[in-house]
N, C-alpha and C positions, 0 to 999 in steps of 0.2 A: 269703227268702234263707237257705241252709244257713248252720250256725253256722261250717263251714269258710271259707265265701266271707263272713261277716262279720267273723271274725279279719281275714282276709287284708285287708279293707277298711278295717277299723280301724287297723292296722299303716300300711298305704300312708298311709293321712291322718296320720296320728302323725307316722312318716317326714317328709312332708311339712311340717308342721309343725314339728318340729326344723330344718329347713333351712333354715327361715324367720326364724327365734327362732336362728339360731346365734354370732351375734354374741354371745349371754348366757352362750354355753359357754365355760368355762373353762381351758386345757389342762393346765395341770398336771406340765407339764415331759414331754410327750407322752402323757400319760394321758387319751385322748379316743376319738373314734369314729375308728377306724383304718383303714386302706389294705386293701382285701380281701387276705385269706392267702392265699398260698401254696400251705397245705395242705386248702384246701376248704372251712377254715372263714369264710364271708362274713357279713355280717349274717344271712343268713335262710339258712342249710346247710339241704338236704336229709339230715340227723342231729340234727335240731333248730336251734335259731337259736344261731350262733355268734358272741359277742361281743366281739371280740380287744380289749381297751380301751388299747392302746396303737400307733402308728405303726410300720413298720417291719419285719424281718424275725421270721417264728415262729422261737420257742424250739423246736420239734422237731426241732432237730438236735442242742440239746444232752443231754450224757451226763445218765442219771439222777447224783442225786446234786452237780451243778454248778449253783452259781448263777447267775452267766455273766447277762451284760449284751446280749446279742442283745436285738432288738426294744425297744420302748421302754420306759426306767424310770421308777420313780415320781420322779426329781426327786434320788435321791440314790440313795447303794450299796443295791444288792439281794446283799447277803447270803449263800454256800452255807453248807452243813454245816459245822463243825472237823470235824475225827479226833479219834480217840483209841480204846485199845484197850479190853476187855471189863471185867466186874465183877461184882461179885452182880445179882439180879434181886428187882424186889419187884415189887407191884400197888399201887396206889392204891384205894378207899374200901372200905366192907366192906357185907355185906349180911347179910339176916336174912328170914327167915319164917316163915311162920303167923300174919304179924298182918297188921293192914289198914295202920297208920302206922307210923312210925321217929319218934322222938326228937328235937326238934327242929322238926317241919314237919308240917303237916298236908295230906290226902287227901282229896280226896272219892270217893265210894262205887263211880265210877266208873274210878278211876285216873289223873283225866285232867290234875290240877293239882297242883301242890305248892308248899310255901313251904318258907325257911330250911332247904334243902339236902337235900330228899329226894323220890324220884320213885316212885311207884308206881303198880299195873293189876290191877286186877282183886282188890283187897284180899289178894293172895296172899305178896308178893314188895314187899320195900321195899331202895330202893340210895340210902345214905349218900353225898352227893356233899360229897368233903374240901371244893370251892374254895368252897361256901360256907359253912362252920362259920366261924362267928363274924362273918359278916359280917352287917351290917343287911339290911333290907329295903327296898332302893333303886331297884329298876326298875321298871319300867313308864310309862307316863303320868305317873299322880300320885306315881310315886317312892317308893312304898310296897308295891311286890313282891317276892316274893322272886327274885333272878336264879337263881337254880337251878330257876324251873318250869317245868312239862312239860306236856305234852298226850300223851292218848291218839291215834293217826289210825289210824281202822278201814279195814283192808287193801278191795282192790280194783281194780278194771281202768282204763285210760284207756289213751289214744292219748301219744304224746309227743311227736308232731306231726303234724297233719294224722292218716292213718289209713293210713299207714304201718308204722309201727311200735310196738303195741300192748303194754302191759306190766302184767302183773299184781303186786301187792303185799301182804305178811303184814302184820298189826297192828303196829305198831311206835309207841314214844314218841318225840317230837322235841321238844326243848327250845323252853320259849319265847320265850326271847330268844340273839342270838348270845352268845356267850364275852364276857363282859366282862376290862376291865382287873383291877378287882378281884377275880376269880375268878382270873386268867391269875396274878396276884400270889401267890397261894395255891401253883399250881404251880410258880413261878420258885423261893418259898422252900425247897420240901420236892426239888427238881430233883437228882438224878442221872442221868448220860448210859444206866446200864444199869437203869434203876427198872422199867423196864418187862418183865412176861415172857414172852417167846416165846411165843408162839400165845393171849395175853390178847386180849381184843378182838374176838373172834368175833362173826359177826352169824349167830345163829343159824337165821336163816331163809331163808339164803344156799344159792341151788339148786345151785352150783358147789362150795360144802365151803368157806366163806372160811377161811382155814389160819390168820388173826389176827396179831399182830404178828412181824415176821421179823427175827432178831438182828441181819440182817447192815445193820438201819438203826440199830443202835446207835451205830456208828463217825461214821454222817452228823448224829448228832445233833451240838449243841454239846458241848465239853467238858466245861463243868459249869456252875452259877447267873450266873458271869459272862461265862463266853461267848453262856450265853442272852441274859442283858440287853441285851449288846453288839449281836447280832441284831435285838432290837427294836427299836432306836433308827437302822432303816432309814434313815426321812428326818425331821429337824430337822425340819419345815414339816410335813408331813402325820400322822408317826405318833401314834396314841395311849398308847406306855406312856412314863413318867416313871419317872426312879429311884426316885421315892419317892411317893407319892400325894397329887398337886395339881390335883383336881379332874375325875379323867378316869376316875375307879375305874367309873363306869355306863356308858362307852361301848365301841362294842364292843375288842376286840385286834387288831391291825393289825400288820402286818410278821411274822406266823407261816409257817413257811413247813407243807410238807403232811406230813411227819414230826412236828413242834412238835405241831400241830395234832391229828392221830392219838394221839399218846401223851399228850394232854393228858388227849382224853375214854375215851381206856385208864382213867389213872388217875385218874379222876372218874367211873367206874362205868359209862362208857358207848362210844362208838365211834364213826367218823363214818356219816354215813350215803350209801347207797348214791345213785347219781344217780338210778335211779328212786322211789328212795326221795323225795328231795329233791324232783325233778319234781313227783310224786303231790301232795305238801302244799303245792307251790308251785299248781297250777292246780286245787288242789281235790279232785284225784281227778276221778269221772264226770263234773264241774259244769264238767270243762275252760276256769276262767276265762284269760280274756286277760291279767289279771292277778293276783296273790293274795287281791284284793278286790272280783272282779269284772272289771267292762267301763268302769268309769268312768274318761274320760283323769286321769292322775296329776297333783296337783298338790303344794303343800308340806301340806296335811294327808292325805294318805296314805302318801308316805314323803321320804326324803331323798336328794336328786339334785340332780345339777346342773341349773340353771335356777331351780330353790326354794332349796334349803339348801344348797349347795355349797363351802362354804367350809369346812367340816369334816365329820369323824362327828358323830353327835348320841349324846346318851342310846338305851338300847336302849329300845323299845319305846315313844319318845318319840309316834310317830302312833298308836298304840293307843287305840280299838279300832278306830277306820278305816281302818289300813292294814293288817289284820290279814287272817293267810288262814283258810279254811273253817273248818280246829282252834283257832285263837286262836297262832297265831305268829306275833310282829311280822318284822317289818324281812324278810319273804324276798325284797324287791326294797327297792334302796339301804342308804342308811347304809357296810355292806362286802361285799364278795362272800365267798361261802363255801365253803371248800374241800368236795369230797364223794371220797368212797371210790375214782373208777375210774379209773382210766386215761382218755383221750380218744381214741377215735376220730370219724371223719365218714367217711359216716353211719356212723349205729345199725348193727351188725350185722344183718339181715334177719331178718324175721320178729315174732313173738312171743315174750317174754319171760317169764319167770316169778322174780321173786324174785332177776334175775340182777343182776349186778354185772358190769362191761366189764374183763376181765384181757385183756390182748394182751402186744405186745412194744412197745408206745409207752412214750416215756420221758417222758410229761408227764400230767398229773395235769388234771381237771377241777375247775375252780371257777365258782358260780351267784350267780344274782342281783344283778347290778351293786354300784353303789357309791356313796358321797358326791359322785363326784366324775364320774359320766357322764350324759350326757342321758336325757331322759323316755324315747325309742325301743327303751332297754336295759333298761327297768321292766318288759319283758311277760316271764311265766311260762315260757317258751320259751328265754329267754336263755343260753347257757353261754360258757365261755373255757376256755385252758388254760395253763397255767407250766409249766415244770421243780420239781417239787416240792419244790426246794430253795432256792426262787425266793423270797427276802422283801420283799413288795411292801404300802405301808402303803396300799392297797386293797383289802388281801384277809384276813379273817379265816375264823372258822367257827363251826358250831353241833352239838352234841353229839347223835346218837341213842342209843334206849337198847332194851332187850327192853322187852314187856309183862309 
């Protein structure tokens, strides 16, 4: 059996399975396996598999920029942007070279890990990451990582679905765990609406020219540290940030919406990362798993979903190292879905890609990897959704990319 026709078989039993087992699913105030879209995106799109995780009408009609309660919410307010007008411009962390480490965190020889808040590759190039100064050593499994690490993923080719639409990808670093609270804490404190600077955030190996942060999302951000907060506290019942830190600092951020989210890893030395980007480390790369861990059906020790752990996010990196993907990244299926760089379309653009990133005229944003809170069917590697990127939904966080 071709490895396509055993995907496809593996998914159909899966599927089946879920429907069997659906009594155990959860809803979440319609946050479930939803009514096919609208706009093409079904469980299994011909532009990858599209995973609408909520009942009801697509947010693509909403304006960029509007948070707007179409299609189904998490349970409570989803959030847009405040206004507000211009200001100074800074950046967030700093960086240094000629050495192999930074201050604070240690490297191996390869680039590929870091502790206590710094990421490097290739011994060349080390980037200070503010949200974890000063924080312990708290994620992973045994609670003893540093949330700021990273992996090297060496660039390379695969399909992004089926053999359709092929996409090549540069080396790039991808964090090991999602954004935690306590990191996101870090940037609520140091928070201004205009901190970030126009064209910071480039993803340099962007075949299109990515142009980097664009002022005119200033205005959509929040106003300033209490309007963020406000934001966060989406939904009473689901979300993970607290005013103040009672027990939730290791799991991931919940309720960001795709601007939040961008200027976080602006100014945490990094960027998000493109969807093929995201794809590639999700299925492996060439090894095109079914899942990030392989072919094995999903249960509660490889990530967190409903059916297993449902009843909230967990710690990052809490199924580590068994739900981990080819580079050593937890959580890229369940726990939260995470926002990535493109726009959404279905399908893929045709053809071959190289290094590209999806700019059209859609006004919704793609987000990968399901969540705490949806079935085992939405764990495979293929998975995507889409919001209004202004959408704040406490099933959806992200994960930061960086250069090599």
């Amino acid at each position: 059996m071709s490895f396509v026709a055993h995907r496809s078989f593996c998914l159909q039993v899966l599927i089946a399975s879920w429907v069997a087992t659906s009594a155990c699913t959860t809803d979440f105030g319609g946050y479930r396996l939803g009514a096919p879209r609208t706009d093409g995106g079904d469980l299994r799109s011909n532009g990858g598999a599209s995973m609408e995780s909520g009942a009801g009408a697509p947010e693509s009609g909403l304006p960029s920029g509007t948070g707007g309660t179409a299609g189904a919410t998490d349970g409570g307010a989803e959030n847009g942007g405040t206004t507000s007008s211009g200001g100074t411009t800074n950046t967030g962390g700093t960086t240094s070279t000629g050495g192999t480490t930074s201050s604070g965190g240690t490297t191996s020889s390869g680039g590929t890990t870091s502790t206590g808040g710094t990421t490097s590759s290739g011994g060349t190039t080390s980037v200070a990451n503010p949200s974890c100064q000063g924080l312990a050593a708290t994620c992973g499994p045994h609670a003893n990582s540093g949330c700021c690490a990273a992996a090297l993923v060496p660039g390379g080719t695969f399909d992004r679905t089926g053999t359709a639409f092929p996409a090549t990808v540069s080396d790039f670093v991808l964090d090991t765990y999602e954004i935690t609270v306590g990191r996101f804490r870090k940037f609520v404190s140091a928070y201004l609406q205009t901190m970030i600077a126009p064209g910071s955030g480039k993803n340099p190996n962007s075949a299109s020219g990515d142009p980097g942060w664009d002022a005119t999302y200033d205005p959509i951000l929040p106003a300033d540290a209490a309007a963020l907060a406000t934001a966060l506290s989406c939904n009473p019942t689901y979300q993970t940030w607290t005013p103040s830190p009672a027990g939730n600092e290791t799991r991931p951020i919940t309720c960001i919406d795709w601007y939040e989210a961008y200027a976080f890893c602006i100014w945490d030395g990094g960027r998000l990362p493109t969807e093929a980007e995201w794809n590639y480390a999700a299925t492996g790369g060439s090894e095109q798993r079914i899942y990030p861990w392989g072919a094995a059906v999903p249960d509660d020790t490889f990530a967190v979903f409903c059916g297993a752990s449902c009843a909230s996010a967990q710690n990052v990196g809490s199924k580590s190292p068994k739900g981990d993907g080819r580079w050593g990244q937890s959580d890229l299926s369940g726990n939260a879905w995470e926002w990535n760089a493109d726009e959404y379309v279905t399908p893929y653009p045709p053809g071959a890609c190289t290094d590209c990133e999806v700019t059209t005229t859609s006004t919704v944003r793609v987000f990968r990897g399901a969540s705490f809170g949806d079935p085992a069917s939405y764990l495979v590697s293929d998975s995507r959704s889409n919001r209004v990127p202004a959408n704040h939904n406490a099933y959806i966080g992200a994960r930061c990319a960086r250069s090599p």
